[in-house]
C-alpha positions as CSV (number, residue, x, y, z in Angstrom):
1,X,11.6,131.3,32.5
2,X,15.0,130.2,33.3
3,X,15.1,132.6,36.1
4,X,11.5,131.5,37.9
5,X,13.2,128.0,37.6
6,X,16.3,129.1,39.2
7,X,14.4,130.7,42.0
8,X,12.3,127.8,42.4
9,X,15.6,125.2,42.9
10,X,16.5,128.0,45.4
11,X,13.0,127.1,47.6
12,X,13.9,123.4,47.4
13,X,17.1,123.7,48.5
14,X,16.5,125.8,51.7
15,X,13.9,123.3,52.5
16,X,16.0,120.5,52.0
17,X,18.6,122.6,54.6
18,X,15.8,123.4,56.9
19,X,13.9,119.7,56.9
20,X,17.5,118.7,57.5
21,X,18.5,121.2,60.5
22,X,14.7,120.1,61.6
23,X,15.9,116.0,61.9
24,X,19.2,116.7,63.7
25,X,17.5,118.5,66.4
26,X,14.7,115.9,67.1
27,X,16.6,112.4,66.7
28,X,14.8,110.4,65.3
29,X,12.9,107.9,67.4
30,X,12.7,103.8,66.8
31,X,9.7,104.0,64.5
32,X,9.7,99.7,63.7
33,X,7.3,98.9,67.1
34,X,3.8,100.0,67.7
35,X,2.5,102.2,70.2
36,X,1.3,98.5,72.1
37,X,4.0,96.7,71.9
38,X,5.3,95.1,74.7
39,X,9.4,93.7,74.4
40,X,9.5,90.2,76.1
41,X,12.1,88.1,78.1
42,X,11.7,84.9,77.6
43,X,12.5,81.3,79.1
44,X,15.4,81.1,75.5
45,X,16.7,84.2,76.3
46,X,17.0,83.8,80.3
47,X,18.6,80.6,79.7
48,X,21.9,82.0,79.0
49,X,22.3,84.2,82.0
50,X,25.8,83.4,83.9
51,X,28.0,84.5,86.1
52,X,30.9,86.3,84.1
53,X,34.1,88.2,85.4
54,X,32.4,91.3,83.7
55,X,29.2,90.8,85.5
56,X,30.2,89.9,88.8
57,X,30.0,92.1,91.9
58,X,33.2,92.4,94.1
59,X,32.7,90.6,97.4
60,X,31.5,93.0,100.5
61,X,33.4,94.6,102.7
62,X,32.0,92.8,106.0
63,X,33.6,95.1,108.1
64,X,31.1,97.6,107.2
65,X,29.5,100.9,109.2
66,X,25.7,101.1,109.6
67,X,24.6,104.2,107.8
68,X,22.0,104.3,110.5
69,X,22.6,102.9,113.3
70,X,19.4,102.2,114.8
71,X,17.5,101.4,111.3
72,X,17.6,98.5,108.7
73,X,18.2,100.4,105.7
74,X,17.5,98.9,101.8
75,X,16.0,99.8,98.8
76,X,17.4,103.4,97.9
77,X,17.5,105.8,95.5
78,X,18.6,109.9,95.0
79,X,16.6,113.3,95.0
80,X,16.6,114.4,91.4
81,X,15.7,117.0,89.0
82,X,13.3,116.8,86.5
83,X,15.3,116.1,83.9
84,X,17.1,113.3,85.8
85,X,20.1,115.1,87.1
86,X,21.4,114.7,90.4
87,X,19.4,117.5,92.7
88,X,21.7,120.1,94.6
89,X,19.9,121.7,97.3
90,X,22.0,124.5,98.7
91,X,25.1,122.2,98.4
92,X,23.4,119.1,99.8
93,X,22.6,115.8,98.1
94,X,19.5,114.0,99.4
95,X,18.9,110.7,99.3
96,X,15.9,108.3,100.3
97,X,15.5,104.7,100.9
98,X,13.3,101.8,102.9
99,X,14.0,101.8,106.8
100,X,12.4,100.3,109.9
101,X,14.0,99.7,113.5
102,X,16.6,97.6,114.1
103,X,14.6,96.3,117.1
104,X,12.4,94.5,114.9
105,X,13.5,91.2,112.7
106,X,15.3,91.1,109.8
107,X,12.1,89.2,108.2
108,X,9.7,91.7,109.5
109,X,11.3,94.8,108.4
110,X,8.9,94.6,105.3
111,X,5.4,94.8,106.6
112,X,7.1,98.0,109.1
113,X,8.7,99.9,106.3
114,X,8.5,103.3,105.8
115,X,10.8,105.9,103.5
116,X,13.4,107.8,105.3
117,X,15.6,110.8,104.2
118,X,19.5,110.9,103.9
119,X,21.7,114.1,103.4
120,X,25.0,114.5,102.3
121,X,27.7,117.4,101.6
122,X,30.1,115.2,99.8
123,X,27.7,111.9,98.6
124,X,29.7,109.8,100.9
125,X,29.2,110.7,104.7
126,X,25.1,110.7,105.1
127,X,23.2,111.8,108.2
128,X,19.7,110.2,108.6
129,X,17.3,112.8,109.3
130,X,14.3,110.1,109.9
131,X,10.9,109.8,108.0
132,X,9.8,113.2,106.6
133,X,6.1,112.6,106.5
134,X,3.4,111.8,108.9
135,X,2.4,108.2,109.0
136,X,-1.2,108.7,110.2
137,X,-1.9,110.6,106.7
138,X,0.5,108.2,104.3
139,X,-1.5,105.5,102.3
140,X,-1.2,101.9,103.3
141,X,0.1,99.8,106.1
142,X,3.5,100.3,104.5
143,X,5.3,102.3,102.4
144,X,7.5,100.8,99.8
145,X,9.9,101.6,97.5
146,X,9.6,104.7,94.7
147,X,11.8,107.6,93.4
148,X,11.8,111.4,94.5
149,X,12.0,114.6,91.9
150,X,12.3,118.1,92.6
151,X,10.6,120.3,90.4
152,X,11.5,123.9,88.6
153,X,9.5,125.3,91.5
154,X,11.5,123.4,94.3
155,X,9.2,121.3,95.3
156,X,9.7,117.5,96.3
157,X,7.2,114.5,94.7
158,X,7.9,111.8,96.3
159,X,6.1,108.3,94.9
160,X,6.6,105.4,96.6
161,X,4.0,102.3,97.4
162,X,1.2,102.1,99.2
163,X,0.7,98.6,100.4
164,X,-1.8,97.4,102.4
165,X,-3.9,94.1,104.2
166,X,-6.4,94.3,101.5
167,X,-9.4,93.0,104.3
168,X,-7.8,95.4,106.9
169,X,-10.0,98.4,108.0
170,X,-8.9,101.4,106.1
171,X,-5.2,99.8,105.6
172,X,-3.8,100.7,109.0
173,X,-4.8,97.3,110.9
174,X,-2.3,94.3,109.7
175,X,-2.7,90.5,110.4
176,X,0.8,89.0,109.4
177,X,-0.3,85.6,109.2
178,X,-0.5,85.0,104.7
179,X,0.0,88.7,104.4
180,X,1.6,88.3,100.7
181,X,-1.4,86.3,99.3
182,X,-3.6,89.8,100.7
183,X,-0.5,92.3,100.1
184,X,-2.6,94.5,97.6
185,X,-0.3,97.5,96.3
186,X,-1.2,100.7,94.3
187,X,1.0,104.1,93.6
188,X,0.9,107.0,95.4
189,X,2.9,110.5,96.2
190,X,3.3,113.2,98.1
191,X,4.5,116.6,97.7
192,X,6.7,118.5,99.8
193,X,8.3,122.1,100.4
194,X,12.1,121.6,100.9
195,X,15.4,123.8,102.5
196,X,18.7,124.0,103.7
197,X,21.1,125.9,106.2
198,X,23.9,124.8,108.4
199,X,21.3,122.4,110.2
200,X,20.9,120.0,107.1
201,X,18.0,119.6,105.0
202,X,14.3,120.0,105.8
203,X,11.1,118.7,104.5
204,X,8.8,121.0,105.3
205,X,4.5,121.4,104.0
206,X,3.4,118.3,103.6
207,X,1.4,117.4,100.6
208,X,-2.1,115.4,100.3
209,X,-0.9,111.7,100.1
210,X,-2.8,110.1,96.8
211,X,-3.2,107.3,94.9
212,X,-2.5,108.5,91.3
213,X,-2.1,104.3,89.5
214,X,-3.8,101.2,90.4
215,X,-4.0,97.7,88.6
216,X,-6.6,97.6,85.9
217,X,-7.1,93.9,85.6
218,X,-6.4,93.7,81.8
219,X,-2.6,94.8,81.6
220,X,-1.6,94.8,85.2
221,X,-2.8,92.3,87.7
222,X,-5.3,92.8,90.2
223,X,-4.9,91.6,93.6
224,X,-8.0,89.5,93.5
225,X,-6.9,88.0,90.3
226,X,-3.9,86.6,92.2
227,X,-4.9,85.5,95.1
228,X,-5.0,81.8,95.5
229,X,-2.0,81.2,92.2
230,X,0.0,80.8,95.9
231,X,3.2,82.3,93.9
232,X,5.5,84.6,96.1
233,X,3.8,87.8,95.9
234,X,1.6,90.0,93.3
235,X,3.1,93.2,92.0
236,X,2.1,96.6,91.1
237,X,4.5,98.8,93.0
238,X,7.9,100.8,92.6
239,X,6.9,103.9,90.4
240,X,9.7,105.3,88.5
241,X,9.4,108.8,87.3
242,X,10.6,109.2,84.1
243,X,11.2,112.5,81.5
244,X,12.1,111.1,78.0
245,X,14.8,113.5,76.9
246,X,14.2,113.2,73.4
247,X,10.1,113.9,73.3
248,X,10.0,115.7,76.9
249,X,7.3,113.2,77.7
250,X,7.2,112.4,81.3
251,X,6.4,108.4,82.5
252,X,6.1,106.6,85.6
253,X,7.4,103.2,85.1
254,X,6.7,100.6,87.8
255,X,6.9,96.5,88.3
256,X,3.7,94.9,87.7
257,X,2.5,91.2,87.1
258,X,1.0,90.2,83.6
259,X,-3.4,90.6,83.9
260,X,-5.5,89.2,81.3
261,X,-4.1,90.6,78.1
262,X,-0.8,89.2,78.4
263,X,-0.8,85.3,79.2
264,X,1.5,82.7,78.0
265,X,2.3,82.9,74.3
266,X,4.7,80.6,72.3
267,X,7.1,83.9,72.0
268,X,7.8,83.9,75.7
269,X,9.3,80.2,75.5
270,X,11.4,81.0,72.5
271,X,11.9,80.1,69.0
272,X,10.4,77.2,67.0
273,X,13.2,75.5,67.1
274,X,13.6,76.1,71.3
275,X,9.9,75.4,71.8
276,X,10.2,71.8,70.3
277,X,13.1,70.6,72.7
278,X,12.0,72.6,75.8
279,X,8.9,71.6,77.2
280,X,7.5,74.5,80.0
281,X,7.4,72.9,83.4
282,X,4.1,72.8,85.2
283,X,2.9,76.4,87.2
284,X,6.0,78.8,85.1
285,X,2.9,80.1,83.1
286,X,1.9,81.6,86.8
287,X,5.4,83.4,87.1
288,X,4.1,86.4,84.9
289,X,6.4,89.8,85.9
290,X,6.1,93.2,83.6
291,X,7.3,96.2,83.5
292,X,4.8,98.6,83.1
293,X,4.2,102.1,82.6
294,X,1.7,105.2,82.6
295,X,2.1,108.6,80.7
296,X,1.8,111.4,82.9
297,X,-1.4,113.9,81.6
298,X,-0.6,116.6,83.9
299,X,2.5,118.9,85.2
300,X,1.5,118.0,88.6
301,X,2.0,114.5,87.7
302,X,-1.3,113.7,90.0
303,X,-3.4,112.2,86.8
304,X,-2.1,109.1,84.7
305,X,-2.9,106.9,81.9
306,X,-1.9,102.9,82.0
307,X,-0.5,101.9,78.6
308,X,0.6,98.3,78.0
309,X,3.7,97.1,79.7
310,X,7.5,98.0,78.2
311,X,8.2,94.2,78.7
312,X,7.3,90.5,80.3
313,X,8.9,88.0,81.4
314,X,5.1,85.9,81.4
315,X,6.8,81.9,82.0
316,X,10.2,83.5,82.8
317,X,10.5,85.6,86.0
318,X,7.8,86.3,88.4
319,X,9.4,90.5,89.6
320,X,11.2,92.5,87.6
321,X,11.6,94.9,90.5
322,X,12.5,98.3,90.9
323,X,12.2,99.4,86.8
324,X,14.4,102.4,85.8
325,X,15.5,103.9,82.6
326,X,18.9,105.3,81.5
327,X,19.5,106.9,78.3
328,X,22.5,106.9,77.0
329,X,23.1,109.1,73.6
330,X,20.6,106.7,71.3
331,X,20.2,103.5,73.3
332,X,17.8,103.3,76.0
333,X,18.3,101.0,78.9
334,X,15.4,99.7,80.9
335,X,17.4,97.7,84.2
336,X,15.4,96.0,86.8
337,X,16.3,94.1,89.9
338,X,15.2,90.1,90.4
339,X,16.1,87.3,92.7
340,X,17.1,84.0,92.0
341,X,13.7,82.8,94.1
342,X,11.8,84.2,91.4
343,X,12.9,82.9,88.3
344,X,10.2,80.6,86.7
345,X,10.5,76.4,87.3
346,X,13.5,74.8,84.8
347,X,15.3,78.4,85.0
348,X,17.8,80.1,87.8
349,X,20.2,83.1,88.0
350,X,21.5,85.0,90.1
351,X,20.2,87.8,92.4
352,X,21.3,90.8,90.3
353,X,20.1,94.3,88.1
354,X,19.4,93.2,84.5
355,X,19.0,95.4,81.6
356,X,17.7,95.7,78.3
357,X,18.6,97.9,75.7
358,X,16.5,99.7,72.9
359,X,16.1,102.4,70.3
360,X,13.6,104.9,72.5
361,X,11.0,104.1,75.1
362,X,8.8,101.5,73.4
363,X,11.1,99.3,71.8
364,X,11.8,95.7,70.8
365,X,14.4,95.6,73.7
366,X,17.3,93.2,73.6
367,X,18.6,91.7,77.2
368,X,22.1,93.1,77.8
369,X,24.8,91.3,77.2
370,X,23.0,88.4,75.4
371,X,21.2,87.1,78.6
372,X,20.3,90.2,80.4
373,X,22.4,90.0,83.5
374,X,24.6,93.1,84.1
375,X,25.3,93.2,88.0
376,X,24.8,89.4,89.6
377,X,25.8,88.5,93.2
378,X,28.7,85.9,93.5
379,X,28.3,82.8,93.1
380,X,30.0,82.3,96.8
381,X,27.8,84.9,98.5
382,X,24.6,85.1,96.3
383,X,22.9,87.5,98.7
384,X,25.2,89.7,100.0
385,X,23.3,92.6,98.3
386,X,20.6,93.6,96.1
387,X,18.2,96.5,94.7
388,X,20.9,98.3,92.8
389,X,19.7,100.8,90.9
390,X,21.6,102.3,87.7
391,X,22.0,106.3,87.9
392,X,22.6,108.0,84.7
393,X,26.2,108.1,84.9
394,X,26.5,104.4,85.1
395,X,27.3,104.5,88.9
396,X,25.4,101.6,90.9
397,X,24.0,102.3,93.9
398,X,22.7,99.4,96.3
399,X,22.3,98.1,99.7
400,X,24.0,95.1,101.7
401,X,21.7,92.5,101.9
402,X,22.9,89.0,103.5
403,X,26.5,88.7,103.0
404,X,28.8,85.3,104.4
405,X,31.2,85.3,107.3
406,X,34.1,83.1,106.6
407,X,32.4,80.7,108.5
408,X,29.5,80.4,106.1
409,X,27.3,82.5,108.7
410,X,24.9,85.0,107.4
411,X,25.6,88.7,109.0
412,X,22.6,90.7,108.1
413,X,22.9,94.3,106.4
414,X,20.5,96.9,106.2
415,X,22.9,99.5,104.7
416,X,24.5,101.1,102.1
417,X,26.6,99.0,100.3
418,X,29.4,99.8,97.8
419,X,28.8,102.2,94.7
420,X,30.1,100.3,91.6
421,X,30.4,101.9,88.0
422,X,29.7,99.6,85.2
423,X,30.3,100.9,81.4
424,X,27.4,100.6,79.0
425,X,28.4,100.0,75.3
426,X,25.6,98.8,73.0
427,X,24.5,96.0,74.1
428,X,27.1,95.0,76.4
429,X,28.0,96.1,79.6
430,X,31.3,96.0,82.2
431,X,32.0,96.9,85.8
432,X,35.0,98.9,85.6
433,X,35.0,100.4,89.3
434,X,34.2,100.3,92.6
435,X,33.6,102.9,94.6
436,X,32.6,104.2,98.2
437,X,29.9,102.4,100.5
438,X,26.6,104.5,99.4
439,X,28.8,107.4,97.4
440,X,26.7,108.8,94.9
441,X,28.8,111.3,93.0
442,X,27.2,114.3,90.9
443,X,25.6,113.4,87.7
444,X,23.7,115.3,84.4
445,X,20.1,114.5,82.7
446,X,19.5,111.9,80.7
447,X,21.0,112.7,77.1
């Protein structure tokens, strides 16, 4: 008897052991939110961004080299692996990012854009090696901004936006008189073969060009849904791919605008307290940005399911642009890029990347640093650049957007602007660095 009972303490404790053993190799994931639940932003919360000697960018360099000489050049962002790592093909980096000629305007780069390719031995000194794909078989008038992965087979996705005159034939033919109120957007990819050799890097087999995510009217609005609100410009557009390194899940994550399950809601003023002081201004309920996302159903990353948006900022900011996730050991930081144009009516800030930080994917997710603001243009020269985009090293990539001469003159960019490094700690955040004009240094996965 006593020895049965001896063995039997035995069996409990090498369970206990390997139930333990089990927990430490699959952290546990923030279990207190629903598989719904969408993290807001609201009017309180945005109130409190400012300017900060730990948020604020350094001043560009104005003396600075066009990374492409005969191409406006913006919205970037790096070839990686799966897993999130910085690609290395045959010893090259590759880069991508929005370009159209320098012979056009400044203004009508946007409704010209297409995706070029960059390549780099050293991530500092990048050769443009023009748009990889053919134009006649991409989707939309234009092609905006997405991110690039190279799979365990060496093949290139590349997602960006299709955007398109929604009453042009077959989305070629463009009237740019009103185009934002008929700017419909959806998200689409490619596939390509890639290579190297003492010539650079090659794109090579072009894919079919699909849509793989549209707006479904109830999360994510619908173009005809926004048309006539007359409020800058709807969104469903800048598809993130995402692998979650602690379920192997894989996402895309894009900017959207609030449909008809998400409208105003006392939350997204504030508190009780805030609500009864702080009326809402007339039209901020119309301001509706999200964050949204789809889980990816197949390896090929070709099928996808919408799921409610990560977070809103319905009554608080009207584009959240650009969503990307870093995870850094058990915090997860969502950042997104906004302007100061597109803040809601009684609220302002400054163009900047602002982040959000959480305890896995779906979270109740906090804005950094109390406000949100991580990386904000100074208050001097409050455009002199924009769409950073946090890597998972905490280096900051972005472009030079409209900096100041000393005479109070704009000088127009269109190129890589200076790499910064900023130090994530909880919910607060630091830049600590500055580095080369468009350097992007090698980095690991998301762990």
């Amino acid at each position: 008897m006593i020895k049965n009972n001896r063995t039997k303490l035995k069996k409990l404790v090498l369970s206990a052991v390997v139930a333990a053993n089990c927990l430490a190799a699959f952290p546990v994931m923030a279990a207190n939110v629903g598989d719904d639940y969408t993290a807001i932003w609201s009017r309180q919360q945005a109130e409190n961004v400012a300017l900060t000697k730990e948020n604020t960018a350094p001043q560009v360099n104005l003396d600075f080299e066009l990374v492409a000489p005969d191409q406006w050049v913006w919205d970037t962002w790096p070839l990686q692996n799966r897993d999130g790592s910085l690609a290395n093909v045959k010893g090259y980096r590759v880069a991508f990012a929005l370009v159209a000629p320098r012979s056009l305007g400044w203004g009508e780069r946007h409704t010209q854009a297409r995706i070029g390719m960059f390549y780099s031995k050293n991530g500092k000194d990048w050769t443009y090696a023009g748009v990889p794909y053919t134009y006649e078989k991409a989707l939309g008038h234009m092609q905006w901004a997405g991110t690039s992965m190279l799979d365990e087979n060496g093949k290139v996705h590349l997602f960006y936006t299709a955007t398109t005159d929604m009453n042009a034939n077959g989305g070629k033919e463009w009237n740019e008189e009103g185009w934002q109120q008929r700017a419909e957007q959806r998200i689409a990819k490619t596939t390509f073969d890639i290579s190297a050799d003492k010539n650079g890097v090659h794109l090579t087999n072009e894919g079919e060009h699909q849509i793989i995510a549209e707006p479904d009217g109830n999360y994510y609005e619908t173009i005809d849904q926004f048309q006539g609100k007359g409020n800058i410009i709807t969104a469903f557009r800048d598809p993130f791919f995402f692998q979650d390194p602690n379920t192997g899940k894989e996402y895309i994550i894009f900017e959207g605008q609030a449909g008809n399950a998400n409208p105003l809601k006392p939350e997204n003023i504030g508190d009780e307290e805030y609500r009864s002081t702080h009326p809402v201004p007339d039209r901020a309920e119309l301001y509706n940005g999200n964050i949204g996302i789809a889980e990816v159903l197949d390896h090929d990353i070709t099928k996808l399911k919408l799921l409610p948006p990560l977070l809103e900022s319905v009554g608080t900011n009207h584009q959240l642009e650009r969503p990307h996730v870093v995870v850094n050991g058990d915090d997860y930081y969502l950042f997104t890029i906004s302007h100061t144009f597109t803040y809601a009516p009684g609220l302002t800030g400054p163009d900047g990347v602002y982040g959000f930080v959480g305890e896995g994917l779906r979270s109740d997710y906090k804005p950094m640093n109390g406000s949100g603001l991580v990386i904000g243009n100074p208050e001097k020269d409050p455009y002199q650049a924009y769409s950073w985009m946090v890597l998972p090293n905490q280096q900051v990539i972005s472009f030079i957007n409209e900096p100041k001469d000393e005479n109070g003159q704009t000088k127009f960019g269109g190129t890589f602007s200076t790499t910064l490094k900023v130090n994530l700690d909880g919910d607060k955040s630091q830049i600590v660095k500055e580095g080369k004009a468009g350097e992007i240094k090698p980095f690991g996965p998301n762990r």
